[in-house]
C-alpha positions as CSV (number, residue, x, y, z in Angstrom):
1,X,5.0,-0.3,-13.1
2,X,2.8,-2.2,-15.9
3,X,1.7,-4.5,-12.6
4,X,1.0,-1.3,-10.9
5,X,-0.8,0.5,-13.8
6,X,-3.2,-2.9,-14.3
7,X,-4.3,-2.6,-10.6
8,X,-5.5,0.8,-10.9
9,X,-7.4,0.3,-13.7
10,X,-8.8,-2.9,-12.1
11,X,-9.6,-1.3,-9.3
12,X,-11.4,2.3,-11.0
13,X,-13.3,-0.3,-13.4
14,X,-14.7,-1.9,-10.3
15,X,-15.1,0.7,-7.5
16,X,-18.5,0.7,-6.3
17,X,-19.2,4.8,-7.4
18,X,-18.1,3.7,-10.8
19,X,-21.5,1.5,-11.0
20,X,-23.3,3.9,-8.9
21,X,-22.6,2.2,-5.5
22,X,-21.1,3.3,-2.4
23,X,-17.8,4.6,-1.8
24,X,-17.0,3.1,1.3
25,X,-16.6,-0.4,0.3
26,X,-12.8,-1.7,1.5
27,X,-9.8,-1.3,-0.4
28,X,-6.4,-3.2,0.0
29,X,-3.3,-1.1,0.2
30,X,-0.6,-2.7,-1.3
31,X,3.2,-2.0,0.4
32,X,6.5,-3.2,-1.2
33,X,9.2,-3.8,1.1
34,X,12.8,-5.3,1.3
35,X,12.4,-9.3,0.7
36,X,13.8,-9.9,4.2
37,X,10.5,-8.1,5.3
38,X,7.9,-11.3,5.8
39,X,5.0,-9.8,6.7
40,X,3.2,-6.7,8.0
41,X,4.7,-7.5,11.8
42,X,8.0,-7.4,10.9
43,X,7.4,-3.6,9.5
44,X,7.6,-2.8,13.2
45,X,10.6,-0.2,14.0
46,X,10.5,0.3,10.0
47,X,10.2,3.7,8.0
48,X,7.8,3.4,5.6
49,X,7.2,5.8,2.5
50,X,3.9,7.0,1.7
51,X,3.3,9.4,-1.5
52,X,2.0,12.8,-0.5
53,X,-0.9,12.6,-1.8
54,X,-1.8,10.0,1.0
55,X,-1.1,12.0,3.9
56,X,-4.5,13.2,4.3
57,X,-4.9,9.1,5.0
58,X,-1.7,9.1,6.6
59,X,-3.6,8.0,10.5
60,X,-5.6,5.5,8.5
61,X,-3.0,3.8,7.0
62,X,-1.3,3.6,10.4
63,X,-4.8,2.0,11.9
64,X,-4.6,-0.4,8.6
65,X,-1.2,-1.5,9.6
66,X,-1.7,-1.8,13.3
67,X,-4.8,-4.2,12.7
68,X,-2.2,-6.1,10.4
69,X,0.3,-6.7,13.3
70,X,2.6,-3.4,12.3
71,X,2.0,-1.3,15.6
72,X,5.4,0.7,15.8
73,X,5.7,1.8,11.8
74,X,7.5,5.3,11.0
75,X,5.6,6.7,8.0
76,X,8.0,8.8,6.0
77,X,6.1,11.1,3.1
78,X,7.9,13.2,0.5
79,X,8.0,14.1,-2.8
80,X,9.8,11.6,-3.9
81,X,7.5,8.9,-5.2
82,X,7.5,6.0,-2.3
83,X,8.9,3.2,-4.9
84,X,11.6,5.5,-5.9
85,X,12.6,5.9,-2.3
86,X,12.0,2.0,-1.3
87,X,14.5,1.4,-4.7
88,X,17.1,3.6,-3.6
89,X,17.5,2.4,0.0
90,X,16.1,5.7,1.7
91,X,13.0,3.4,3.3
92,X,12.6,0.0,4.3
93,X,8.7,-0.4,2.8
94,X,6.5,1.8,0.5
95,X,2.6,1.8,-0.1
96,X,2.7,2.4,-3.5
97,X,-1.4,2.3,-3.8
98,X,-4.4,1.5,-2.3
99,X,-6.6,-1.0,-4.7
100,X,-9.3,-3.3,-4.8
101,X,-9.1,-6.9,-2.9
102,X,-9.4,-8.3,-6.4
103,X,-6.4,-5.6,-7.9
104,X,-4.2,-6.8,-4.8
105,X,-5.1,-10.5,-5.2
106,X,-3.8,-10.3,-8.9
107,X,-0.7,-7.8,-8.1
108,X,2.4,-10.0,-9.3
109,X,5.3,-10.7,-6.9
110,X,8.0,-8.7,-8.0
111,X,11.4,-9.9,-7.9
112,X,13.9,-8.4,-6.0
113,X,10.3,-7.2,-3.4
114,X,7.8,-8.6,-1.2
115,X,4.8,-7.5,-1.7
116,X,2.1,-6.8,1.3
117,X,-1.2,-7.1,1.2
118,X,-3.1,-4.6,3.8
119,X,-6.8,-4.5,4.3
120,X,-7.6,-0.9,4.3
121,X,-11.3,-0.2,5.4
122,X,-11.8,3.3,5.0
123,X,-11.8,5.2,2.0
C-alpha cells in the first residue's frame, strides 16, 4: 500500500494539468496478478478486477490490454477494492491504478505478485 500510495503522489505531482499542461499525456496502468501470470498475454481467459470507479474506463482498459497481447480478459468490477479481491483468490489479476510511466517504472515488485506494466493512452 506505501508502494502504491508513492505512485500516486508521483504521478499527481507530475501530471501535465498539475503544471498547466495537457491532460491527455499517457498514463501506465499498473495490474497485480498471481506470480504464475508472466505477462499481459497470459491474462487471456483471466478475470480481472477493476475498482468501480474505473468502469467509466472499463472499454479503455480493455483496448490497453489488447494492444499489450491480453485480447480475451474478463473485467470483473465490484465494490470490493480490486487488491482485496486479487488477495483473497476471487480474481486472477487487479489494476489497482493507473499512474505515470515514471510512478510505474519505480512501482516495487511485490512479493508474493507480479506486477504489469500497461501503457494506457487515454485519460
Amino acid at each position: 500500500m506505501a508502494a502504491l500510495a508513492v505512485a500516486v503522489q508521483m504521478t499527481n505531482s507530475g501530471t501535465p494539468e498539475a503544471k498547466g499542461g495537457d491532460a491527455s499525456s499517457p498514463l501506465v496502468a499498473l495490474l497485480l496478478s498471481r506470480p504464475d501470470v508472466k505477462s499481459a498475454s497470459a491474462l487471456n481467459g483471466l478475470n480481472v478486477a477493476i475498482d468501480k470507479s474505473q468502469s467509466a474506463i472499463e472499454e479503455d482498459i480493455l483496448v490497453a490490454l489488447a494492444a499489450a497481447g491480453a485480447t480475451e480478459v474478463q473485467l470483473s468490477v465490484s465494490d470490493i477494492s480490486p487488491l482485496d479481491r486479487l488477495i483473497n483468490g476471487d480474481v486472477q489479476a487487479a489494476v489497482v491504478r493507473l499512474v505515470s510511466p515514471d510512478a510505474a517504472e519505480a512501482f516495487p515488485d511485490i512479493k508474493g505478485f507480479k506486477v504489469l506494466r500497461i501503457a494506457f493512452a487515454t485519460r
